[in-house]
C-alpha positions as CSV (number, residue, x, y, z in Angstrom):
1,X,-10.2,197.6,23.5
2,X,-7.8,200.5,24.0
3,X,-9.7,202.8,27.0
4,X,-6.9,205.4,26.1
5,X,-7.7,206.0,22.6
6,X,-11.7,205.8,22.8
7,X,-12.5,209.3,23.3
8,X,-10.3,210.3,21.0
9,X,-13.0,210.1,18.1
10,X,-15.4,211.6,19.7
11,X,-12.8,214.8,20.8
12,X,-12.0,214.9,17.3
13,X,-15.4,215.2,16.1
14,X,-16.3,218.7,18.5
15,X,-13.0,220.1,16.6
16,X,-14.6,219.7,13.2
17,X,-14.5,223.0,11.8
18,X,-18.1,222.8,10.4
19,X,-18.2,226.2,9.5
20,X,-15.0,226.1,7.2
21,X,-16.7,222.8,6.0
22,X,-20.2,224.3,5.2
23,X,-17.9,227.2,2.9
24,X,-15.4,224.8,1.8
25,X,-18.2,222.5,0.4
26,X,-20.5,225.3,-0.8
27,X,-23.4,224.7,1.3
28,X,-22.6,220.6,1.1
29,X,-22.9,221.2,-3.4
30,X,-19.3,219.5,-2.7
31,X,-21.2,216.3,-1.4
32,X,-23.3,215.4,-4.1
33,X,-22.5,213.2,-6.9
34,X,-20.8,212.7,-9.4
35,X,-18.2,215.0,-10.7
36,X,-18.9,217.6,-7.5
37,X,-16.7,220.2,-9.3
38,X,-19.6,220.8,-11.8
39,X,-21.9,221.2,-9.3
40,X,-19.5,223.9,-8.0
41,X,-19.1,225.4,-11.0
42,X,-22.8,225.7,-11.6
43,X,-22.9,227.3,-8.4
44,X,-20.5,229.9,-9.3
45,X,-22.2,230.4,-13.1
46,X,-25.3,231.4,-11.0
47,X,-24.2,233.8,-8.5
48,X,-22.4,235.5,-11.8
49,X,-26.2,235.4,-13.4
50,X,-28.2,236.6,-10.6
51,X,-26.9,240.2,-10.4
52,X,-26.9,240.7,-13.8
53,X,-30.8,239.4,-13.7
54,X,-31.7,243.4,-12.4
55,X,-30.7,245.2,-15.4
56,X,-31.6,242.5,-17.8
57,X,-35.4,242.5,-16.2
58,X,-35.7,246.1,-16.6
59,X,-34.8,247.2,-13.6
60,X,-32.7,250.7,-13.0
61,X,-29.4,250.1,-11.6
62,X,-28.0,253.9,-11.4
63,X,-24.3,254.4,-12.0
64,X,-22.5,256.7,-9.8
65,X,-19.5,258.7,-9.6
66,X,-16.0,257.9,-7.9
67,X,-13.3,260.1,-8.0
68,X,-14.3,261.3,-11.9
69,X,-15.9,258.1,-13.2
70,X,-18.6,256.5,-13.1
71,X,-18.9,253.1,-12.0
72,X,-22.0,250.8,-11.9
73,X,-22.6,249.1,-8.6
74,X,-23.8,245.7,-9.7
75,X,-19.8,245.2,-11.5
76,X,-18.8,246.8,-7.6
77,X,-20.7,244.0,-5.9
78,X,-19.8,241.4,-8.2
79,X,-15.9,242.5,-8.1
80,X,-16.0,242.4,-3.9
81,X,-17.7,238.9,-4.2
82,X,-14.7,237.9,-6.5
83,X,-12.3,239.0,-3.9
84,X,-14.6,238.0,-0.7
85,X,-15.1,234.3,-2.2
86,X,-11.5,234.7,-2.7
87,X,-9.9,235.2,1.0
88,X,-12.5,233.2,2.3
89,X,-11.8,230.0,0.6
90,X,-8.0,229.9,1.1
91,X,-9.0,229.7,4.7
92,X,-12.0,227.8,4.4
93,X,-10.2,225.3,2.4
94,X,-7.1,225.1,4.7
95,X,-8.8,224.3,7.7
96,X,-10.9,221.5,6.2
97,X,-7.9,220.2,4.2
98,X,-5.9,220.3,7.4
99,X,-8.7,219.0,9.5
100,X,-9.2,215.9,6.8
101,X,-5.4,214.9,6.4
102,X,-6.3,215.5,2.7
103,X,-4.1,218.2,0.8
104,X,-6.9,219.1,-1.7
105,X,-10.2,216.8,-0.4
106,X,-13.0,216.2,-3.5
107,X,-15.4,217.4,-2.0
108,X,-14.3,221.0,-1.5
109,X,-16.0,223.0,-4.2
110,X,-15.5,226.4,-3.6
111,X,-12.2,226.6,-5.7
112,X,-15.1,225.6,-8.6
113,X,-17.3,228.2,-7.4
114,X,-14.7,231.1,-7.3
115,X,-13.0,229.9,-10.6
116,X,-16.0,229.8,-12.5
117,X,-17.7,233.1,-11.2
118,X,-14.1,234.6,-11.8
119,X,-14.1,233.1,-15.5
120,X,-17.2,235.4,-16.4
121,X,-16.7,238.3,-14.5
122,X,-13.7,239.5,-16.5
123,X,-14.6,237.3,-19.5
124,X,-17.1,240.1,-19.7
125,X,-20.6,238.0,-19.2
126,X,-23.0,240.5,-18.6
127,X,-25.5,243.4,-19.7
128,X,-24.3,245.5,-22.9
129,X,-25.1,248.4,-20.9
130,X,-24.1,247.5,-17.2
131,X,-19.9,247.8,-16.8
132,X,-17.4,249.8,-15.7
133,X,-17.4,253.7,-18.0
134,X,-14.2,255.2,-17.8
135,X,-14.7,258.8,-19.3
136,X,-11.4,260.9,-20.4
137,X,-10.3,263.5,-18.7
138,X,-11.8,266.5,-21.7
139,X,-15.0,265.8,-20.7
140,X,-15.4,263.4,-23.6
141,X,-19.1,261.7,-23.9
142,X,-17.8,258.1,-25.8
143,X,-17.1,256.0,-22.7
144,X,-14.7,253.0,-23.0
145,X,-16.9,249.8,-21.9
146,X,-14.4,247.3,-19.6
147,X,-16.4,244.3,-18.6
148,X,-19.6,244.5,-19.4
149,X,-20.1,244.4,-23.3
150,X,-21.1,241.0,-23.8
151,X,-24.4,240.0,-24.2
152,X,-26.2,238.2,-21.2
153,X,-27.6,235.3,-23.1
154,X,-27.1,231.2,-22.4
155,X,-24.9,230.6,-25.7
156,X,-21.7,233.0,-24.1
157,X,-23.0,231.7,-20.3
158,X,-22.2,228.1,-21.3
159,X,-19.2,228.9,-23.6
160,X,-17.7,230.3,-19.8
161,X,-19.1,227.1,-18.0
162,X,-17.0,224.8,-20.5
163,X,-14.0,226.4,-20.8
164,X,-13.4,227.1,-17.2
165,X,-14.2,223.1,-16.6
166,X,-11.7,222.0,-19.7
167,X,-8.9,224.0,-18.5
168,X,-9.8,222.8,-14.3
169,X,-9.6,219.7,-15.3
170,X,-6.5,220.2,-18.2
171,X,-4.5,222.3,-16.1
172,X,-2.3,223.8,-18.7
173,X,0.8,225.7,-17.5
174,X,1.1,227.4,-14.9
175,X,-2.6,225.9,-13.5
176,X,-1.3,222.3,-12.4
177,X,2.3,223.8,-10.8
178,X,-0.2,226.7,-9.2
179,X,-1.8,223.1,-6.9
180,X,2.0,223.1,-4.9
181,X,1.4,226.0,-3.2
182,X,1.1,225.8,0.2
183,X,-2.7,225.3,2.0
184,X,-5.9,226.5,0.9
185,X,-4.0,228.6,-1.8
186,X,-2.6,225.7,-3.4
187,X,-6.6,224.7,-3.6
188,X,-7.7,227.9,-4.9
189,X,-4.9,229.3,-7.2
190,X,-5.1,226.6,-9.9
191,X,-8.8,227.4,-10.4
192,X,-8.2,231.0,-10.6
193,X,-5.4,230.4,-13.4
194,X,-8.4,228.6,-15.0
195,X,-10.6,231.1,-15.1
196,X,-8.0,233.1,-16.7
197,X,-7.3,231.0,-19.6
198,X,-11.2,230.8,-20.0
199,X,-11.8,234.1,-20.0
200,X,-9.2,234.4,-22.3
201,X,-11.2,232.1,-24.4
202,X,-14.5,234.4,-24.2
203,X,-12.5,237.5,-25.1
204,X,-11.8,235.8,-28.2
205,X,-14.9,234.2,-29.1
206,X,-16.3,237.7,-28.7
207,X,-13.6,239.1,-31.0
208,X,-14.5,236.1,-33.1
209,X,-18.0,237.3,-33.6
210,X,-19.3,233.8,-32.2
């Protein structure tokens, strides 16, 4: 038995960056099996559904004005999650990759959960009448719809979900050369060049008429 190298376990364990872990794994969704991406994704597919649930139940969200347009405040919050999920997983996801000796561990989901929520915010999931109304500048009362024009219903919900897990898992160009960059953005930029290929795939599917 090595005396010298006993505690060293123990030391490591304090240093455990459990909070970065408890983000990094999405509340320990990164834990469960099997395929723990999917259950990140999921997670992502339902914070994208519950803001949208307000309008969709009936109840008023009121738009309101910014510098000569009006913006709704549900796309607002769902925007500054986007970005919020964002920042905080690069670090999130460096410290626990750093901590594990692991550059991109499995069981870090929040890439999954950022990616997916990303794919259907501007895939345009959401409320026909909830989005972003950009008004021109004569006064003009036929707003241009950016978003929100798709209908919130499980058909384009679960288009999103498979896309954005196809091309995670695919990784066309640029996704899989996006995984070299350095840290936790190396674990969060390929999902995010997911999300844009799968949004891509909404916007046509909507332009499709499916």
């Amino acid at each position: 038995m090595n005396l010298e190298t006993d505690p060293a376990p123990s030391a490591q364990a304090l240093r455990k960056p459990r909070f970065s872990y408890l983000i990094a794994t999405s509340l320990g969704l990164g834990y469960l099996r099997p395929a723990p991406g999917t259950w990140g994704s999921l997670a992502g597919a339902f914070v994208a559904c519950i803001s949208w649930w307000f309008p969709s139940r009936g109840i008023m969200i009121f738009s309101f004005p910014i510098a000569g347009r009006q913006f709704d405040p549900i796309l607002l919050f769902q925007i500054a999650f986007a970005v919020g999920v964002a920042f905080i997983g690069v670090f999130a996801a460096m410290r626990v990759s750093t901590f594990s000796g692991v550059k991109d561990p499995q069981y870090v989901v929040i890439d999954e959960v950022s990616g997916q929520h990303l794919t259907l915010l501007i895939g345009g999931f959401g409320p026909g009448r909830v989005g972003l109304h950009v008004w021109d500048a004569i006064g003009g009362n036929h707003p241009l719809s950016i978003f929100g024009d798709c209908s919130l219903n499980w058909k384009y919900l679960l288009l999103g979900f498979i896309l954005f897990r196809g091309f995670d898992i695919w990784k066309p160009f640029p996704v899989r050369q996006l995984e070299s960059l350095p840290g936790g953005w190396g674990i969060m930029a390929d999902d995010w060049g997911a999300a844009v290929y799968a949004a891509a795939g909404l916007w046509i599917a909507r332009a499709l008429g499916l």
